[in-house]
N, C-alpha and C positions, 0 to 999 in steps of 0.2 A: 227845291234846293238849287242853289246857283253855288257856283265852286271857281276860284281863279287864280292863278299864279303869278306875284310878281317877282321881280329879279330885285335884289340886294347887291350881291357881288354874282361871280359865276358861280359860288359852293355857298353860298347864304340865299334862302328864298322866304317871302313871307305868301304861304297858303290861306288865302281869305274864304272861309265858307259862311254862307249865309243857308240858313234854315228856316222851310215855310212857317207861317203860325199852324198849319194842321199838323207838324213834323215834332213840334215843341212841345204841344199839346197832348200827342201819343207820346211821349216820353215823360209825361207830367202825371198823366192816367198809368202808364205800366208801374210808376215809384207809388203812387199812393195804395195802387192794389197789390203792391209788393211788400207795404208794410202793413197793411191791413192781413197779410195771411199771417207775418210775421208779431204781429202785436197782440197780447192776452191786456184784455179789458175787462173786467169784474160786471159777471152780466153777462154778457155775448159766448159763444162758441170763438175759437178762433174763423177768423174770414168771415166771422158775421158783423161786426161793428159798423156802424155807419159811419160812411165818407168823411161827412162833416167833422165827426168825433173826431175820427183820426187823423184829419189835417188839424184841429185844435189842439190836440195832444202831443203830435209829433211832426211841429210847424215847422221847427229849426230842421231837427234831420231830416224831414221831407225835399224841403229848400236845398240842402247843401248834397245829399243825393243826387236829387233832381238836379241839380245845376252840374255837377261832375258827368251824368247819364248823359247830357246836352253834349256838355264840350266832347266827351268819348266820343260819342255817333259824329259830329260834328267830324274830328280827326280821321274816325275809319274811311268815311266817306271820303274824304277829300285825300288821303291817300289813294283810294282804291282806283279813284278817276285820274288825280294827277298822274299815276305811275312812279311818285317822287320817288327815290330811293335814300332814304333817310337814313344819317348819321347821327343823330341826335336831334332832339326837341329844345329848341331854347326858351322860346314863352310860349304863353297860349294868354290872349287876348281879350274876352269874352264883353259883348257889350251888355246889356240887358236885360236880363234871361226871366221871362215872363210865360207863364204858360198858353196865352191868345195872344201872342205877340211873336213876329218873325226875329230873329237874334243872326247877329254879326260874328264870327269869333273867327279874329285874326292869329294864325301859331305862324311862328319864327323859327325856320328849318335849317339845321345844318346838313347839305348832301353831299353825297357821294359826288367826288370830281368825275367828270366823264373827258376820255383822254384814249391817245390811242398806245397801245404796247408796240414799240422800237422790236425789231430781231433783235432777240438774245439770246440764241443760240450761236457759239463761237466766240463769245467776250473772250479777249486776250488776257492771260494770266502768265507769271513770271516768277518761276520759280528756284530754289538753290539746289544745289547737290546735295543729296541726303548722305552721299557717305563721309565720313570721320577722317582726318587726315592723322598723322603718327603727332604732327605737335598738337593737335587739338587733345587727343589722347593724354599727350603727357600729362598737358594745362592742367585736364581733369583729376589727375593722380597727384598730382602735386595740388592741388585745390582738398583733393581727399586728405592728404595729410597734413595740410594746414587745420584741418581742424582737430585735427589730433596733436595738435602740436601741445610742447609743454615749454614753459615760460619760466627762467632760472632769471636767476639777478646775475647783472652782468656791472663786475668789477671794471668800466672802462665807459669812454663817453660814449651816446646813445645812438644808433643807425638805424637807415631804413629799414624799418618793419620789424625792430622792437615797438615794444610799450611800456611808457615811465607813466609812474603813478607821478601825480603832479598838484599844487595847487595854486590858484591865481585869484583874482580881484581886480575888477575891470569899472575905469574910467571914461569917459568922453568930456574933452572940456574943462577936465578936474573935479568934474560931478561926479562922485558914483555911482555905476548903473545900478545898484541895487536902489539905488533912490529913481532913476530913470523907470525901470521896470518894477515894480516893487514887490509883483506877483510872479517874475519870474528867476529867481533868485540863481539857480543855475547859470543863468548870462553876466548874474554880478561878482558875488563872490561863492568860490567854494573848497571848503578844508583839505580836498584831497579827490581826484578822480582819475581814473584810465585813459589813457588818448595814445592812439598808436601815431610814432613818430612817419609824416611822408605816406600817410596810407592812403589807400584808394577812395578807401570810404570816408565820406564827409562828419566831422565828429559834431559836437555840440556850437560851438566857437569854428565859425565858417574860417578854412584854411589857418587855425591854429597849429595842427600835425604838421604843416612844412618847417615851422621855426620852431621845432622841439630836435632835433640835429646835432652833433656832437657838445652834448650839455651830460655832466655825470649828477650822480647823488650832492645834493649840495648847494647846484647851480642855479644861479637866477638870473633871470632876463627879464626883459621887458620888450615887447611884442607890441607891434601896430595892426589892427584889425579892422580891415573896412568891410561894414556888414550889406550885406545886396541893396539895389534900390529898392526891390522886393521882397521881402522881409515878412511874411503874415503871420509868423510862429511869436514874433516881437513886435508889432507896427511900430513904437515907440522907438527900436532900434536901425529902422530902415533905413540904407543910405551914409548911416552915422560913421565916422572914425573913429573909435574905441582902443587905448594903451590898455593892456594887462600885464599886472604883474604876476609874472610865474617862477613858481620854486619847484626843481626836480627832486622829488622826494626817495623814487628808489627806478632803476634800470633794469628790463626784465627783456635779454632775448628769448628770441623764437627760437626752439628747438624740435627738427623733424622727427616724425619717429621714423625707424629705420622701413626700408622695406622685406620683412622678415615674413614669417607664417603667421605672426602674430597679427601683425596688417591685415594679410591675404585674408583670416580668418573672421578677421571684424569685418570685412567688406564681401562675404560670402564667397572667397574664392579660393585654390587652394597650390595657385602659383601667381607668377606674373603675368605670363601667358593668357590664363586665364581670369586674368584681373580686366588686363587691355580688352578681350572679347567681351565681356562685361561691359566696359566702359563705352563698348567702340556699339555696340546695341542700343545702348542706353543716349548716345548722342544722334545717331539715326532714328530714334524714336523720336527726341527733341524735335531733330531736324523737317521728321512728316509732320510732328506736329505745328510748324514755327511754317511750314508750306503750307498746310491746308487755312489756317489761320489770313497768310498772306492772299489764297483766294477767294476766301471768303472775301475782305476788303476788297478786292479788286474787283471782283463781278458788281458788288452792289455799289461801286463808285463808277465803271461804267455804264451801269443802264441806269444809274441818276443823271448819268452827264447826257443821256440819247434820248430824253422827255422829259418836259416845263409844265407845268399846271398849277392853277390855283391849289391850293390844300385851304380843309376848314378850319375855321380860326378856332372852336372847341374842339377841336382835338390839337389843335398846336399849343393852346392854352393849359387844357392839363398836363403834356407832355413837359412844359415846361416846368410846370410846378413840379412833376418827378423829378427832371435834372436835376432844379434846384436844391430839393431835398439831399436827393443823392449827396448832389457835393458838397452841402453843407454838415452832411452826416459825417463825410466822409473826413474834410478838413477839422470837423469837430475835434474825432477821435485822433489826429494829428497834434490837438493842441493850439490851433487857430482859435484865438476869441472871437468872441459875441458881435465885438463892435465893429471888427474889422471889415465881419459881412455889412453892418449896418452901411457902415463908411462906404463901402464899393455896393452898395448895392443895385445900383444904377445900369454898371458894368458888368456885374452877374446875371441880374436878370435878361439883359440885351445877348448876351454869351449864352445864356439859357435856349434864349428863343430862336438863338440863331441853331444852334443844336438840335434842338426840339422840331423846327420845323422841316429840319432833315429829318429825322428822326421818321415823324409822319409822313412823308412823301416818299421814304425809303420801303415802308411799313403798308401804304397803298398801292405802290406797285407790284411788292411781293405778292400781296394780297391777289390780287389781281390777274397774274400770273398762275399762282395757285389755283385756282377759281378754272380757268383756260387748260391748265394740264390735269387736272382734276383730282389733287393732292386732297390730300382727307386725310386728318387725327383717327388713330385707330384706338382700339383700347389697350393693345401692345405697345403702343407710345405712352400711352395715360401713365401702365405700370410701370413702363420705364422712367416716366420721371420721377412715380413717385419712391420706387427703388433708390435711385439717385439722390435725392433727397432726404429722405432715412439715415441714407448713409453719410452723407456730409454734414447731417444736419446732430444725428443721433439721436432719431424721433422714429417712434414706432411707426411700421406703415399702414396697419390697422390706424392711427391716433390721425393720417394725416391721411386715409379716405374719410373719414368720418369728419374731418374740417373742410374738407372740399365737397361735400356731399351737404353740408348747411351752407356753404361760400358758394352758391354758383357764380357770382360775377369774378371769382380767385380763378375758378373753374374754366369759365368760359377765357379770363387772362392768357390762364397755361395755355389752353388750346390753341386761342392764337398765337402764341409764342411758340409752340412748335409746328402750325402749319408758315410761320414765318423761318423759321429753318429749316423746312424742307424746302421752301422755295428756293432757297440761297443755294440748300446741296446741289439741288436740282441744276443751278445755272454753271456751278463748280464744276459738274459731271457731265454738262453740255459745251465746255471752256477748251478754247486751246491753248496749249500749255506749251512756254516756252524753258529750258531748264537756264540761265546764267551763269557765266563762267563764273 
């Protein structure tokens, strides 16, 4: 047996092993006496049939056996010698494969980058003050009873932070968008809808709410609307300068509720006092939470920026196919068309890979680290995620060991995913921490 490694890139290698013709040959005799014990022939005892029989009988399965038994022994071996530390298999090769005849079989490896780990203990982190100040407090109570607000009609022209019902039919050009768009009728015409005058939040018709402003029941205007250069919810709109005509149908202020017991009582508490300690807990929780979050990024953006190395291109490659997915899932359920991905798809995928390939070299160093402080999946993690998931998901936790117990590759996923969070806590709790004014 002769075995040799060449270099591709520094993480791609092609493993050449070559196998004697006596090596080929005992792997040709161990398949045909393997089906010979396994084959009932009419006549014979089992494992009494002759040879010749049962390569005439079971020439093909012999063959394709016999040729898999090759290239297997072929691979252990040339693992066992190279030392390679294998990421994935990309081809296997096979020239030949004859039972008196020595055979070639080149496999195409993806390996593990070999690299050295930067100190990471002390990564700088920067964090906020956890505690609530009295206006953050208010915000929050005044946020609490805006949603309890109640909406009367308001005999008088319309101000910030009412909401008139309203209807409009929208142009560019003197074309109608509903002819422009013709599937998204919403941006062309419609009989009657909600839009808070001057709100925060962005309505259907990008910055329509600013020119809804001292207009009563009645009132019509006509409104200039320039929609983004980037536009993916309409492409057909992007960029465009769109006139709508709008008619104010009815005027509805915002009315607070008081802050009574009745408040107190819907929001669990049973003063003000007590409302504020409430509130003032509940934004020091945000606040650890919005800090540990912020370390997290931070540890794993500086020990990406304190080591370079090649990464494999299969696993940059399926990484990227998950972005993709991801975000095409995600803008689906947004309302983004089909085509739009089509049209940029150039751009996505490039944005993908550039992602993606963080992703993986985020994911090998963790790795890695892990590995060195000697972090291990316990089965107290297992049940916690699948606890956690049960619950989010509303799937029994009996239903979803019994899916991960036929999934081992879901299985071995999760695992990685949480010895890859342990290594981040791990670098969090090794981090020094600055607080920011």
């Amino acid at each position: 047996m002769n075995i040799s490694v060449q270099d591709q890139t520094l993480t791609r290698k092609n493993l050449v092993v070559t196998l004697d013709p006596s090596e080929v040959a005992a792997e040709h005799a161990a398949t045909v006496a393997e089906f010979s014990r396994m084959a009932r022939i009419p006549g014979f005892r089992p494992g009494k049939a002759p040879a010749d029989m049962i390569a005439k009988r079971f020439g093909k399965d012999i063959a394709d056996e016999f040729k898999q038994k090759v290239i297997a022994k072929a691979y252990r071996a040339g693992l066992a010698e190279s030392k390679l530390d294998v990421i994935q298999l990309i081809d296997a090769t096979p020239g030949e494969i004859a039972a008196d005849k020595p055979v070639e079989i080149r496999f195409v490896l993806d390996i593990r980058p070999d690299f050295a780990l930067p100190d990471y203990a002390g990564l700088p982190t920067e964090i906020g003050s956890i505690e609530a100040t009295d206006s953050e407090v208010e915000q929050v109570i005044e946020q609490m009873r805006g949603e309890r607000a109640d909406f009367k009609v308001a005999e008088r022209p319309s101000q910030k932070g009412d909401f008139v019902k309203l209807s409009y039919e929208g142009t560019v050009d003197g074309k109608p968008v509903l002819e422009i768009a013709p599937d998204k009728q919403i941006y062309g015409k419609v009989p009657q809808t909600w839009e808070e005058v001057e709100g925060s939040q962005e309505g259907v018709i990008p910055g329509l709410g600013k020119f809804l402003g001292g207009l009563k029941t009645g009132d019509k205007r006509d409104v200039e609307i320039e929609f983004p250069t980037d536009f993916p919810l309409v492409p057909a709109l992007a960029g465009a300068k769109a006139s709508y005509a709008v008619e104010i149908l009815e005027v509805r202020e915002r009315v607070l509720p008081p802050l009574d017991e009745a408040f107190f009582q819907a929001h669990q508490a049973d003063s003000m006092e007590t409302l504020r300690s409430s509130v003032r807990n509940n934004l020091k929780m945000q606040k650890e939470y919005q800090n540990k979050t912020a370390q997290r990024r931070q540890v794993t953006d500086a020990i990406l920026s304190k080591v370079d190395f090649e990464v494999p291109v299969s696993l940059v490659e399926a990484e990227t196919q998950n972005v993709l997915r991801q975000f095409i899932e995600e803008n689906m359920r947004r309302g983004v068309a089909q085509e739009q991905f089509e049209k940029d798809k150039k751009e996505l995928y490039e944005g993908a890979r550039r992602s993606a390939t963080t992703r993986v070299k985020t994911q090998l160093i963790l790795s890695k680290i892990a590995e060195k402080e000697g972090l291990q999946v316990t089965e107290g993690d297992i049940n916690a995620f699948i606890y956690r998931e049960s619950m989010r998901g509303g799937t029994s936790a009996d239903k979803l060991v019994k899916q991960l117990t036929k999934d081992r590759d879901q299985l071995r996923a999760i695992q990685q995913n949480i010895i890859f969070d342990k290594a981040v806590e791990f670098l969090v709790s090794k981090a020094t921490v600055t607080t920011k004014a």
